[in-house]
N, C-alpha and C positions, 0 to 999 in steps of 0.2 A: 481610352488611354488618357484624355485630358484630367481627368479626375483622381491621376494619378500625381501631376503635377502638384505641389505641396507650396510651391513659389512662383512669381511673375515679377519678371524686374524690367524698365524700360530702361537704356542704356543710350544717353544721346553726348554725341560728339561731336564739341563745336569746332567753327572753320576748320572743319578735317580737310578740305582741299588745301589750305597751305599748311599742313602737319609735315613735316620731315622724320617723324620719331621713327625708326625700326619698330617697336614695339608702343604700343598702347595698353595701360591697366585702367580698368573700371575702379570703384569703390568695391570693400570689401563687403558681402552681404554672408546671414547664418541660414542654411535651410539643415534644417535635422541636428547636427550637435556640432558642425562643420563649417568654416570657414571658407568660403569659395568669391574666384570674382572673374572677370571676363579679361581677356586678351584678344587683343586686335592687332594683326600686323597689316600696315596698311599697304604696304607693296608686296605683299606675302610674303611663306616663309616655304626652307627647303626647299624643293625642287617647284614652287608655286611662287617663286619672286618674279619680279616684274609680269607676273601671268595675272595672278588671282589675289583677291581680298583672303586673309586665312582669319578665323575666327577662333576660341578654343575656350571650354571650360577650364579651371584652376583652382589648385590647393593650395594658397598662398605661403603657407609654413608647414610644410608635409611633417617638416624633423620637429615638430610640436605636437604633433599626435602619439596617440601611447603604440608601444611596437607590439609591428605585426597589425594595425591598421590595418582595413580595406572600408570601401563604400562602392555600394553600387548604385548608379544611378540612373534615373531615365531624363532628358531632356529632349528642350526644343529650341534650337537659336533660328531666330528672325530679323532678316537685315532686312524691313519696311521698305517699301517704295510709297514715297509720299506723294505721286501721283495715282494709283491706283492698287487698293491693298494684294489685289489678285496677283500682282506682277511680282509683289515681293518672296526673296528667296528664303528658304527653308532648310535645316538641318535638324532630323530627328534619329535619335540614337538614344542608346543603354551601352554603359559598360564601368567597367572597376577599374577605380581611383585606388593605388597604394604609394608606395614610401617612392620608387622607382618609376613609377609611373604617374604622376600626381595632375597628367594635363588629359584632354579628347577633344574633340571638336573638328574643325574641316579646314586643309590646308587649300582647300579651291572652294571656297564659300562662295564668293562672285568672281566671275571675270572681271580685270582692271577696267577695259573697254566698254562695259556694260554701270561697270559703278562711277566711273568718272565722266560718262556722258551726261554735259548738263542738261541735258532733255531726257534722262533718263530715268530723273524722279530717285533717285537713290539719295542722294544731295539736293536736300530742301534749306536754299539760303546759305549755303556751306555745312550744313549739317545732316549727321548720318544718325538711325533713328534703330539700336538693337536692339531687341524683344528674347529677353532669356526666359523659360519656365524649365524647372527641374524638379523633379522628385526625389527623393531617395528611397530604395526600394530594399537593401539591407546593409547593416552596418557590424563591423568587426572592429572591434576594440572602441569601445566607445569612449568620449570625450568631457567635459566638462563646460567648454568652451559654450554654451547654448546661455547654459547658465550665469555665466561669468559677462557675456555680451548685454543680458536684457539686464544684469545686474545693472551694469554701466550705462548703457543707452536708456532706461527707464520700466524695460518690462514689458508685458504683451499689455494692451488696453481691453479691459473688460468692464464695461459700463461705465467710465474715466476713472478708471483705479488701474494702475499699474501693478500686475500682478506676474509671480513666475508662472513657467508652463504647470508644475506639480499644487497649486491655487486655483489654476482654471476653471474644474469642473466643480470642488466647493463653491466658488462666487459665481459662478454662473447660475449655480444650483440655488445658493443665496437669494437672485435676485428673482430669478423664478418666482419661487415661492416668498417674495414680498418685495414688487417691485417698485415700490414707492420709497425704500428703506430708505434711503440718500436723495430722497427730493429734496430737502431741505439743508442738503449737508452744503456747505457755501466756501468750505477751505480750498483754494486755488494750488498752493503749494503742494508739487507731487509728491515730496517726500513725507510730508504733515499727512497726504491723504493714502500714502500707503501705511505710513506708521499706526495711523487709527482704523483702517480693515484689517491691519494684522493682530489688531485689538481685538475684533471683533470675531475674527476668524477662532482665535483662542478660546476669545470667552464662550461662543460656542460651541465649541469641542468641548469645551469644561463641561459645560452643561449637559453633556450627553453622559457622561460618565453614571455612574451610579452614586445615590446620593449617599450611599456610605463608604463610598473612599473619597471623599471630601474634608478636610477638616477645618475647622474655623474659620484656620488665615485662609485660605481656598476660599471661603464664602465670604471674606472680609472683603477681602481681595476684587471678588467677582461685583461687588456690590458699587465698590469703587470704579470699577472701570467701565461697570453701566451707566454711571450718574454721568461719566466724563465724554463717556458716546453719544449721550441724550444730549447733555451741552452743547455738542457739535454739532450737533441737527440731525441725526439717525432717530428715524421712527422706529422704535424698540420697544412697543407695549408687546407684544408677544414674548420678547426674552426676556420684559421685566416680570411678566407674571409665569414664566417656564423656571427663574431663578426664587421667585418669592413661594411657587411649588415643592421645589428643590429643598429651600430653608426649612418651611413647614414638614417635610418628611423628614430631613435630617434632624431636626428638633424632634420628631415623635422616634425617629431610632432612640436620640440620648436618653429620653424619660422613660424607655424601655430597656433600655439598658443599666442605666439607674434606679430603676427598679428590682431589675434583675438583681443588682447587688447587694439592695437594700434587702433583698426576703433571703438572699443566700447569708449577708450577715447575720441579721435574726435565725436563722436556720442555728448557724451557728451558737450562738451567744445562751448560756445560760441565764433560765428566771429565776426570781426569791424562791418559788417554792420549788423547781429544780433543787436547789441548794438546800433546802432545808431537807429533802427526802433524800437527801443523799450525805447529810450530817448523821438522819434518824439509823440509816443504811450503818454508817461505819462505827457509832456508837452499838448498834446490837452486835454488830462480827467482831 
């Protein structure tokens, strides 16, 4: 079942012994296309006030989802005991998040008794230590928001290139098979170094293509933007000689094809003595 878990978040909460708040929010985190974050009530909630710690997954802006949403999910909430991990409590569950229902979790997570004993290791220094991992196991109506989040936050890290999730498997794949490519690449700015893997990403796709649906400005084009990757320190003799490949077959389509038109003109075109045999032709009729 752990391997099902897709996230791990540690969720620590300082001087919670002098918190008053009814309610507690975590930061908001993405696992799957979905925007979720934790709640703590700390004197419980519902029929679990003054009894129990309640704990509870959350859909922060349910009415932000496209309609008719669901998600189903599996988790594991862990309220640590920071004197001995064995002691600490556990809440493992699945179930589906919609429009209406957008919260789950355990309205008796810990007894108050047991979490506010300062011998009881729940409260290390005044702070309280939750351990969330969740999966998501299927999804109805899916979102954008994944998207939109690594846009702003910077992207998932793949070899320190921020890239989207629909990029992963191309640059991973990248570096695979040449993982030296960016040893040399020195530009610190994330946006400067995602703007030139999305250069590179391209110019390799280009290069796959077939070299006659290329035309010119395509290879003008390509040439420029290798000279400009090589400047940045991308070791690219492999895609300068896959492009200089490229050129040289697109060159031998043109002179075959210019060829081609050259014999089908001739083909066409009348010689001197064509014309004179066909003077001598209309003179005898």
């Amino acid at each position: 079942m752990a391997d099902q878990y897709e996230k791990k978040i540690t969720w620590t909460i300082k001087i919670f012994s002098s918190l008053q708040s009814h309610a507690i929010y975590s930061d908001i985190f993405v696992v799957g296309d979905t925007k979720w974050h934790l709640l703590a009530y700390p004197k419980g909630y519902g029929d679990s006030i003054n009894k129990c710690l309640s704990l509870f997954f959350c859909v922060p802006d349910p009415d932000d989802l496209p309609s008719g949403w669901k998600r189903h999910i599996i988790y594991r909430l862990t309220v640590v005991n920071q004197m001995s991990e064995k002691l600490s409590k556990q809440e493992v569950a699945q179930g589906w998040f919609y429009r209406n229902s957008h919260s789950l979790g355990s309205q008796t997570m810990l007894p108050l008794n047991e979490f506010l004993d300062v011998n009881g290791g729940f409260l290390g220094n005044g702070e309280v230590k939750i351990v969330a991992e969740v999966g998501v196991l299927e999804v109805v109506g899916k979102s954008n928001v994944l998207e939109e989040t690594l846009l702003v936050n910077g992207g998932i890290n793949v070899n320190g290139f921020q890239v989207l999730p629909s990029q992963v498997e191309s640059v991973n794949n990248l570096f695979k098979k040449h993982p030296d490519i960016a040893s040399d690449f020195r530009l610190e700015n994330t946006h400067l170094r995602t703007t030139y893997l999305n250069s590179l990403l391209c110019l390799t796709e280009l290069l796959c293509q077939s070299p006659q649906k290329l035309s010119n400005v395509d290879l003008a084009n390509a040439h420029f933007t290798l000279a400009c990757l090589i400047n940045a320190g991308f070791k690219l003799d492999w895609l300068e000689k896959k492009l200089k490949e490229v050129g040289k077959t697109r060159m031998q389509q043109l002179e075959q094809d210019f060829n081609g038109l050259k014999d089908l003109r001739e083909s066409l075109c009348w010689s001197s003595d064509d014309e004179d045999d066909l003077s001598h032709l209309l003179i005898k009729t």
